[in-house]
N, C-alpha and C positions, 0 to 999 in steps of 0.2 A: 313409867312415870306414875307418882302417886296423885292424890286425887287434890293434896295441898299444888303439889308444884303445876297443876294443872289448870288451876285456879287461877294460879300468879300469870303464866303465860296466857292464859286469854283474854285479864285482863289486861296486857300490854301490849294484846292486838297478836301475838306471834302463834297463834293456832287460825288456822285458816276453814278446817274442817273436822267431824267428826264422826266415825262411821259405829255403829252397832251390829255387829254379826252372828248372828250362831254359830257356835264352837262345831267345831267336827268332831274333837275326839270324847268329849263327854259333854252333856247334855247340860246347855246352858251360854248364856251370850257375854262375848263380850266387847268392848269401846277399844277403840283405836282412833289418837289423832292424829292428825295430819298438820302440819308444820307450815309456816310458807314455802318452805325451800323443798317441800314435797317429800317430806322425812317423815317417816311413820313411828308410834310408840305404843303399845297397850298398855292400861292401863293396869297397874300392878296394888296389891295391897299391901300392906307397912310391912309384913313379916317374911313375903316371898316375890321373887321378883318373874315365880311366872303371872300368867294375865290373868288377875281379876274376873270370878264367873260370877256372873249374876243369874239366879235360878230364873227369871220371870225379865220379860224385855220390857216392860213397866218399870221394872225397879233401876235396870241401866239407863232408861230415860229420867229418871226422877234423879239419878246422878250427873248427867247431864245438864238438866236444869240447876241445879245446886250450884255446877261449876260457872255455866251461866249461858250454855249456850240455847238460843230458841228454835233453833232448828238442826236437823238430825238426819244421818242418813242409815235407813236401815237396811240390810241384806242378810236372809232367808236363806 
């Protein structure tokens, strides 16, 4: 899911959660939300549909706030 359509959904209440994780396979984090219906999606950038790295876990939360959410979960 990109970071438009992500927007849309949580304005309409249909994202319930959002997690930020550090990557395994290369160094860097990324967002995952969670759905009500307890569906998961990463969060992808316009040109690839693998998951969005963000170099610094500052900058995925600053994405976060953007979309609108004010609170965050994050896992290490």
């Amino acid at each position: 899911m990109q970071e438009r359509e992500a927007r849309l959904l949580f304005e309409s209440n249909d994202l319930s959660n959002v997690i930020i994780s550090a990557s395994n396979d290369k160094p860097g984090w990324t967002i995952n939300f969670v759905d009500k219906n307890d569906n998961s999606q990463f969060l992808v950038s316009k040109r690839s549909n693998d998951p969005r790295l963000f170099k610094t876990s500052d900058a995925a939360l600053r994405c976060c706030a953007r979309i609108g959410f004010h609170q965050v979960e994050v896992k290490v």
